[in-house]
N, C-alpha and C positions, 0 to 999 in steps of 0.2 A: 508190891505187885502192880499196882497202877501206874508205876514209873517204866519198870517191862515193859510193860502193852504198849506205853506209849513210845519207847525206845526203838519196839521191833514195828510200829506200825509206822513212823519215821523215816527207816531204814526200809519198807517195803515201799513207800512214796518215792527214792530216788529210783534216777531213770537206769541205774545198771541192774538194780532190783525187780524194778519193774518190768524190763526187757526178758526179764530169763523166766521161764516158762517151767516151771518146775514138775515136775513128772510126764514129762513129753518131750520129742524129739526132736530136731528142726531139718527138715526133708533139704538135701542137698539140690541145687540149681540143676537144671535140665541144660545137658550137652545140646547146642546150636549146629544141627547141620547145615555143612557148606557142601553144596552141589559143585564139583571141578566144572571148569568149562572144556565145552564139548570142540575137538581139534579142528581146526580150518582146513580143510584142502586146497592144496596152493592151484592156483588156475590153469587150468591146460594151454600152452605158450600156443599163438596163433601161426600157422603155418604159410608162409606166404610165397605168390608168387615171383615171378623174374624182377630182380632189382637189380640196380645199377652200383658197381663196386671198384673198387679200388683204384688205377691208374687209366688218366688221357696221357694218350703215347702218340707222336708224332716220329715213325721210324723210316728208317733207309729206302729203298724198292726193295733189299732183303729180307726185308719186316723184321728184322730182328737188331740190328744196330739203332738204337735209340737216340734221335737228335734233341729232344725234349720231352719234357712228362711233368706230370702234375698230379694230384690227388684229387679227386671227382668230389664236389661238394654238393650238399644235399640242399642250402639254400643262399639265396643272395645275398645274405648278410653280408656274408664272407666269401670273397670269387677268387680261387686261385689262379695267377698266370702263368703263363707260356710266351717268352718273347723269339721270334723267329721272323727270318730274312727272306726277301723272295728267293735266291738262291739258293733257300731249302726243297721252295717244293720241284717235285715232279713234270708241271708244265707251267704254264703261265698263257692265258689265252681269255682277253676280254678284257682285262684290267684286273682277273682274278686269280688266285692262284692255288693248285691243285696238291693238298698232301697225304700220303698217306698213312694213316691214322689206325690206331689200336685201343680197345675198351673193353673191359671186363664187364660180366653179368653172370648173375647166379639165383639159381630158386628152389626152394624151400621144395617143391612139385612139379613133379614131371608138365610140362610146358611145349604144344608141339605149333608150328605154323606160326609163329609171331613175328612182331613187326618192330624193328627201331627208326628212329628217326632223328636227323641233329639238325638244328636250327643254329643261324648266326643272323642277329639283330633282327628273331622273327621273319626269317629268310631260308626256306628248306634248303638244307645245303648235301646232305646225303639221307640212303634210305636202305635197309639191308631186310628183305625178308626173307618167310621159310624157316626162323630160326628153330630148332628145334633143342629142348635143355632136361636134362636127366640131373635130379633131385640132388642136391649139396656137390656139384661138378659144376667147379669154376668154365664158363667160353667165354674166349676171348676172340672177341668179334674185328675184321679188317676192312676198313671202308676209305672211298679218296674223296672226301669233301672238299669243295674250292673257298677259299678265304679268301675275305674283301683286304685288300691294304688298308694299316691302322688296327682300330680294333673290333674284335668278334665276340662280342655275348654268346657264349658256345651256350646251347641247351641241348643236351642228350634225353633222349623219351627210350625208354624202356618199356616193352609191351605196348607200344602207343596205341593200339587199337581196344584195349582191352577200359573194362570201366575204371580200374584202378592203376594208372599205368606209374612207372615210378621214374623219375626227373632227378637229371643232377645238370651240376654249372661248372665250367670255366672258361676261363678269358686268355683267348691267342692273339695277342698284337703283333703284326706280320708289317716290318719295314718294308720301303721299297714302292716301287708301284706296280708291279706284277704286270709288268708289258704294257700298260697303258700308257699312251701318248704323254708328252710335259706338256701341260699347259703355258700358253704366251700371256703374260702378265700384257694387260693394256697400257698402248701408249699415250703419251698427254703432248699437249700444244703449250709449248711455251707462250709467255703471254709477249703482243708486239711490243715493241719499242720504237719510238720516235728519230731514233739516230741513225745516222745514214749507214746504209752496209756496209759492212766489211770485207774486204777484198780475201774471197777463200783459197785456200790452194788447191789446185786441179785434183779433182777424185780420181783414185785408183781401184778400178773391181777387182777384190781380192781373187783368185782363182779357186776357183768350184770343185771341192773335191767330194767324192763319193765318199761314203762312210762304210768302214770294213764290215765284211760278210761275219757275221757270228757261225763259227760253226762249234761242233761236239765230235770229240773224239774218243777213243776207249780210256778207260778212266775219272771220267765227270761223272756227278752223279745222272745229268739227262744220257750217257750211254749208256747207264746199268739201267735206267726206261725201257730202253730201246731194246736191250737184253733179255729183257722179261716178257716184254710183248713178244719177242720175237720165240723166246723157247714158250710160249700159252698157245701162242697162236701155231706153233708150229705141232704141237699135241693136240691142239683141237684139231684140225686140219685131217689126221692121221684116226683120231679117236672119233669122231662124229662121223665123218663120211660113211653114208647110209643109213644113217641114224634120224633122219626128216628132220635135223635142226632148220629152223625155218631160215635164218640168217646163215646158211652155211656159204653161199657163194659170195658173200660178202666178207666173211672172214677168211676165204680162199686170195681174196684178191688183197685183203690188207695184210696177210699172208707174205704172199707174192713180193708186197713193197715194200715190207719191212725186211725180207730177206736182202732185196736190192739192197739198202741201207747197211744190211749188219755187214756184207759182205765187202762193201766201199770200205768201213770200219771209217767214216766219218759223213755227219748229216749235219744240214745248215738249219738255222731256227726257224724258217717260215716250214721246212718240210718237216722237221722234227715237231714244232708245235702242232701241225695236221693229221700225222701219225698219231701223237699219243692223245689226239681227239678220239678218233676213230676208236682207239683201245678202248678206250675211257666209257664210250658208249657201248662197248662190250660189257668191261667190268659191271658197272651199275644195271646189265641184264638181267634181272633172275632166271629167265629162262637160259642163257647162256651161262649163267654160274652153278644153275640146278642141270644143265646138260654135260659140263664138267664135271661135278663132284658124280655123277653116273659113269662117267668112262673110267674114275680114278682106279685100279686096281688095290683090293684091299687086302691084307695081310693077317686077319685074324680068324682065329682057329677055334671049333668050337670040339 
C-alpha cells in the first residue's frame, strides 16, 4: 500500500499531471475583434482655370498652312525650338520681324474678358485681349508678334492678369537680319614703313550702280499680306460705316491704298513695308478687332 501512495503521488508531481485539472473545464480563448478600416474618399480633382496647351504654330497669312510648330513647354528645363528665316515673316520693319502665330488654351471654367501676353527675351512682343472661353472648348488664339533676329526666349502668359496666370516656353531662332542695315566691320591702319613708295597704278572709279528695286508680286508670300489687308479692310470699310468706330476714316484711307496696290498687282518694299504697318496697327487693336467680330454675320440657330 505505501508503495501505491507513493507511485500515484509521483505521477501526480509530473507537469502533464499536474497541468490537467480534473473535474473542470478549460474556457476556450476569447475571439479578438478586428475593426475593417473605414474607406477613404478620393479627393475631389481641382478645377482650373485657362491654361496654356498644346502647339506654337507659326502659319501662312492663311492661318492655316503651317510653316513651323512646336509643343508649348511648361518649364525651362527643357525649351522646344522653332528654327525660321526672315522670309517667313509677314513684314520686316526695324530690324524686326513680324509672324503670324497660332496657340491653344483651354479651362476647366467658364473664363470671360482675359488677357494673353508673349514676351521674347523679356520683351512684350504681342497682347490679345477680351478672350472669352467656355468650359473643356479648346481656342485657339491668332496674334502677329515681331521677332528679334537670332534667338527669342518666347514666353506665352495665359490669363496674365489673373493671380494664377499659367506660362509656357519656346525658343524661335529667326535667321537673317529682318531688314536691318549690315553693319561695316572697322578699318585698321596699316603700320608705316621706312622704304620708299611704290610706284601705284592710276586708280579707276569703279561705276556707281543703283541697287534693284525689291518689289512683290502675286504669289509671294508678302502679296497674300497684301491680300488680307486688302479683303479686312475692305469688309470693314462696308461693315463699320455708321457704326462711330473711332479710327474709321483712317482705315477708309489705308483702304484706299491698299486697293491702289491690289489693283497694280505689284508693290515695292519701302511701300509694301508701310502698308502692312498700318495693318498691323489695326490688327493689335482691340477695339478694331472687337468692332469686327460685331459686324461678322453669324449662322447659328437656336
Amino acid at each position: 500500500m505505501k508503495a501505491q501512495a507513493l507511485m500515484i503521488s509521483l505521477m501526480l508531481a509530473t507537469p502533464v499531471f499536474a497541468a490537467t485539472n480534473f473535474g473542470s473545464t478549460t474556457e476556450p480563448p476569447k475571439p479578438t475583434t478586428i475593426t475593417p478600416p473605414k474607406p477613404t474618399t478620393a479627393p475631389t480633382p481641382l478645377v482650373t482655370g485657362p491654361q496654356v496647351t498644346g502647339l506654337f504654330r507659326i502659319v501662312k497669312p492663311d492661318g492655316a498652312t503651317v510653316i513651323q510648330q512646336t509643343p508649348i513647354g511648361m518649364s525651362t528645363s527643357v525649351i522646344n525650338v522653332i528654327n525660321v528665316a526672315t522670309s517667313d515673316a509677314f513684314l520686316t520693319s526695324g530690324g524686326k520681324c513680324a509672324f503670324n502665330v497660332k496657340y491653344d488654351e483651354v479651362s476647366g471654367l467658364a473664363a470671360t474678358n482675359t488677357t494673353n501676353r508673349l514676351f521674347s527675351n523679356d520683351t512684350l512682343i504681342a497682347q490679345n485681349t477680351k478672350i472669352d472661353l467656355v468650359p473643356n472648348v479648346l481656342k485657339s488664339v491668332w496674334t502677329q508678334p515681331y521677332l528679334f533676329p537670332g534667338q527669342n526666349n518666347v514666353k506665352v502668359v495665359i490669363n496674365a492678369d489673373s493671380a494664377t496666370p499659367s506660362v509656357g516656353w519656346v525658343r524661335v531662332n529667326v535667321s537673317g537680319t529682318c531688314g536691318a542695315a549690315p553693319t561695316t566691320p572697322p578699318t585698321t591702319t596699316p603700320p608705316k614703313t621706312t622704304e620708299p613708295p611704290k610706284a601705284e597704278p592710276p586708280k579707276t572709279t569703279p561705276p556707281v550702280t543703283t541697287p534693284p528695286v525689291v518689289k512683290f508680286v502675286p504669289g509671294s508670300n508678302e502679296w497674300n499680306a497684301i491680300t488680307t489687308a486688302f479683303g479686312y479692310t475692305n469688309y470693314g470699310v462696308n461693315g463699320l460705316k455708321g457704326k462711330n468706330f473711332a479710327r474709321y476714316s483712317e482705315l477708309v484711307k489705308l483702304n484706299q491704298d491698299v486697293t491702289v496696290v491690289f489693283n497694280a498687282k505689284v508693290v515695292d518694299q519701302a511701300t509694301y513695308n508701310a502698308l502692312m504697318s498700318r495693318w498691323n496697327s489695326f490688327v493689335m487693336d482691340p477695339a478694331f478687332m472687337a468692332a469686327m467680330k460685331a459686324i461678322v454675320p453669324t449662322t447659328d440657330k437656336k
